[in-house]
C-alpha positions as a Python dict, from the first residue, in 0.01 Angstrom:
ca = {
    (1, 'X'): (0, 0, 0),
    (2, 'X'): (147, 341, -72),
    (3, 'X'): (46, 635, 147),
    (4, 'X'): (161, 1014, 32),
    (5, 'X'): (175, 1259, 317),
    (6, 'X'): (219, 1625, 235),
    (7, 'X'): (315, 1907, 444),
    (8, 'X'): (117, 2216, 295),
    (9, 'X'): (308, 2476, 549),
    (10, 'X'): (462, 2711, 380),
    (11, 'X'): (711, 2773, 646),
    (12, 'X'): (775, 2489, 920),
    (13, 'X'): (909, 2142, 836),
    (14, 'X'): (736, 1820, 1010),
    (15, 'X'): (850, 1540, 1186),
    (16, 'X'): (639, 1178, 1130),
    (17, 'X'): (684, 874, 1219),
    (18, 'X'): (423, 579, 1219),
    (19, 'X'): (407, 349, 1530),
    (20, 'X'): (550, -30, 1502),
    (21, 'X'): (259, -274, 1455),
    (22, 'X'): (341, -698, 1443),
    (23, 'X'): (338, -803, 1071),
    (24, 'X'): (331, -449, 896),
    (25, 'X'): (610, -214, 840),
    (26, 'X'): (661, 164, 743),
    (27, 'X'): (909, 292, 483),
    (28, 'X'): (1055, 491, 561),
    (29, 'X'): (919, 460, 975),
    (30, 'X'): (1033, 832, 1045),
    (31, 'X'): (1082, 1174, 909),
    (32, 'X'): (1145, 1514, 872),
    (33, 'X'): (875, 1685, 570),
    (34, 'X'): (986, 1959, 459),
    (35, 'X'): (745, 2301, 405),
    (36, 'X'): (509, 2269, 116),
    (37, 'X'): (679, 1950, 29),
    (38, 'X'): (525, 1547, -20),
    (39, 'X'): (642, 1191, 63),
    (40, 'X'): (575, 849, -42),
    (41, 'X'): (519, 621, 234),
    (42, 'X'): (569, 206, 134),
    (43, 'X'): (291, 3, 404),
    (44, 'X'): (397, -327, 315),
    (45, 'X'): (292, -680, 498),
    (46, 'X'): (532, -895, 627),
    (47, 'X'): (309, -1208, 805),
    (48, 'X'): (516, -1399, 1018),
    (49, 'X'): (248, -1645, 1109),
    (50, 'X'): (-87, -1800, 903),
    (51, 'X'): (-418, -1586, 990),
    (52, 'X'): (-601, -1280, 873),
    (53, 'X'): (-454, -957, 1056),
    (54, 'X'): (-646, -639, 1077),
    (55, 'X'): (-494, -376, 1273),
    (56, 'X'): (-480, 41, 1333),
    (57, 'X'): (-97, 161, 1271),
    (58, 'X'): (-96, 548, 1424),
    (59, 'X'): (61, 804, 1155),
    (60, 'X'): (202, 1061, 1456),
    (61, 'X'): (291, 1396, 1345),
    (62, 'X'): (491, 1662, 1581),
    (63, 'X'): (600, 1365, 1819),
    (64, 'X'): (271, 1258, 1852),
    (65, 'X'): (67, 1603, 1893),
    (66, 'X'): (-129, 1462, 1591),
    (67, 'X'): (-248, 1119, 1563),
    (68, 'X'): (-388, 975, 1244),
    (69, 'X'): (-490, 607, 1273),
    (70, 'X'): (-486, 445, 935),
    (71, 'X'): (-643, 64, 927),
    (72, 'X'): (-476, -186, 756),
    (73, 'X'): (-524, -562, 696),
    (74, 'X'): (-369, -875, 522),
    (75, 'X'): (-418, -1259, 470),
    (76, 'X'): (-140, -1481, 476),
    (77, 'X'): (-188, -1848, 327),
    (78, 'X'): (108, -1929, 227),
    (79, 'X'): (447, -1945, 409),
    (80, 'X'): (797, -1870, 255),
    (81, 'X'): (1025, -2161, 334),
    (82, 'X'): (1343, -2100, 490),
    (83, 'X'): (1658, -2221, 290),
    (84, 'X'): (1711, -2537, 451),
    (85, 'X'): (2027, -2621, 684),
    (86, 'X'): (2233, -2905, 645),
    (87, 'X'): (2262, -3122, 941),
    (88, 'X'): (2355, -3464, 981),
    (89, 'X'): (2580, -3666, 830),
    (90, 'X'): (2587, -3510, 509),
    (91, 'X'): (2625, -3137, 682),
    (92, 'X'): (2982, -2998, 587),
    (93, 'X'): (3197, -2822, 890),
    (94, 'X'): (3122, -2494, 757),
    (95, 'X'): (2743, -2578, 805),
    (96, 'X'): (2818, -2553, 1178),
    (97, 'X'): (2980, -2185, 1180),
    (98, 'X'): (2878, -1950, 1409),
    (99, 'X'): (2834, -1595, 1265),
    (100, 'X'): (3045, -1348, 1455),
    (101, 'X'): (2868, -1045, 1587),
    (102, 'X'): (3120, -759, 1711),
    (103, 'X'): (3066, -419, 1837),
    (104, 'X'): (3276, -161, 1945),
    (105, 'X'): (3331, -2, 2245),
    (106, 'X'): (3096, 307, 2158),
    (107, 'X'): (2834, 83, 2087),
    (108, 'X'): (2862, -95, 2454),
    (109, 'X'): (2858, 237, 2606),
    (110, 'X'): (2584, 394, 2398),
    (111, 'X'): (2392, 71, 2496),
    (112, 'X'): (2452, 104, 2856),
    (113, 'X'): (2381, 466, 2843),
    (114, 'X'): (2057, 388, 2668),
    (115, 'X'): (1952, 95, 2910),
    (116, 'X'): (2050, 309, 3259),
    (117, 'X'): (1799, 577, 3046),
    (118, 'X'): (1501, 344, 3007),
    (119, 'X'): (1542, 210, 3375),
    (120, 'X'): (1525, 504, 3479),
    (121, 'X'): (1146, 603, 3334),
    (122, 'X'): (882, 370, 3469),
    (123, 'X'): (742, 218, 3224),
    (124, 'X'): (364, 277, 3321),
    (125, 'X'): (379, 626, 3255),
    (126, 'X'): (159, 656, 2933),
    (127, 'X'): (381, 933, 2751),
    (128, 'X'): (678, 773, 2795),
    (129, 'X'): (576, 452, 2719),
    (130, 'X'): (517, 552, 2394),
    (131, 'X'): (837, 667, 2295),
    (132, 'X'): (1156, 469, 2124),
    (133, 'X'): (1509, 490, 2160),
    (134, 'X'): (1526, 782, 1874),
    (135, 'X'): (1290, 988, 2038),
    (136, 'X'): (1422, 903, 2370),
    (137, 'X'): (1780, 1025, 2269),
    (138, 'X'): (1636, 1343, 2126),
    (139, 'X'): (1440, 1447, 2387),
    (140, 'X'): (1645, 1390, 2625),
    (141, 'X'): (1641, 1750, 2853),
    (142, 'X'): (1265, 1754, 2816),
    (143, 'X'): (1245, 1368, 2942),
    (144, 'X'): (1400, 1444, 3244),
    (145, 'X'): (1204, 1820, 3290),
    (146, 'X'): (918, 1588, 3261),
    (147, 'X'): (1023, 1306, 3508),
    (148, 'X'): (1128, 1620, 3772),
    (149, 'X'): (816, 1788, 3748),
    (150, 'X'): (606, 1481, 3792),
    (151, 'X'): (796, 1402, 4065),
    (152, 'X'): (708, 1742, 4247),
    (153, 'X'): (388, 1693, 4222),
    (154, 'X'): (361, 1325, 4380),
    (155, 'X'): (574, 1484, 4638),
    (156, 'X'): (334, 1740, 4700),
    (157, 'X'): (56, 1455, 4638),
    (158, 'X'): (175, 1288, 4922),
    (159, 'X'): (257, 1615, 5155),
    (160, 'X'): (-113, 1703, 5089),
    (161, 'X'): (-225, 1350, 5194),
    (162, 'X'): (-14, 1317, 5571),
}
């Protein structure tokens, strides 16, 4: 399915960015549109399992001030088979490689920096909740103006209550 969004400010850019949904995907997910400027947006299906799927995906514009819900559906009957593995006798030594996965050390660090981040925010507030690592990263200074002020008032919350 192809979607075209247009921005028809004259002035401001946009930022979208459509919310992950199992067995759809987005392209391109996220975006800046620029002023009095349009994008093609790719919905494509991707079942993983057999079964009809109907489903809202959320189109959010300005981090979410503006919510469009667009419904989308799919029917998967068939399956694509996986190339097959060699095992057994017949399997050759290189059948049994293990793929090497290696990061660097910025990539630990961003990692850990990300995960002491997201312990950090309970995860039952509802605006938080919401957002992924990209918007997490961004937002950072605003995050944690957030989590202070929310803080002050359960602490006054609480004052009021004893």
């Amino acid at each position: 399915m192809t979607l075209t969004i247009k921005n028809k400010n004259l002035d401001l850019p946009i930022d979208f960015s459509f919310t992950k949904i199992a067995h759809f995907r987005a392209i391109p997910a996220k975006g800046k549109l620029q002023p009095d400027s349009e994008h093609t947006i790719n919905i494509s299906f991707e079942p993983k399992n057999f079964g009809h799927y109907n489903t809202t995906m959320t189109l959010e514009i300005l981090k979410g001030i503006y919510k469009i819900p667009i419904t989308v559906g799919g029917n998967c009957t068939m399956s694509s088979n996986p190339a097959k593995k060699t095992r057994g006798p017949a399997a050759m030594s290189e059948d049994f490689s293990l793929s090497q996965n290696q990061t660097t050390d910025e990539d630990a660090h961003q990692t850990i920096r990300l995960e002491t981040l997201r312990r950090r925010m309970p995860k039952e507030d509802p605006v938080l909740a919401t957002m992924n690592e990209y918007d997490m990263e961004e937002s950072k200074v605003q995050i944690s103006q957030y989590l202070a002020t929310k803080a002050n008032k359960e602490r006054a919350t609480n004052f009021l209550k004893h």
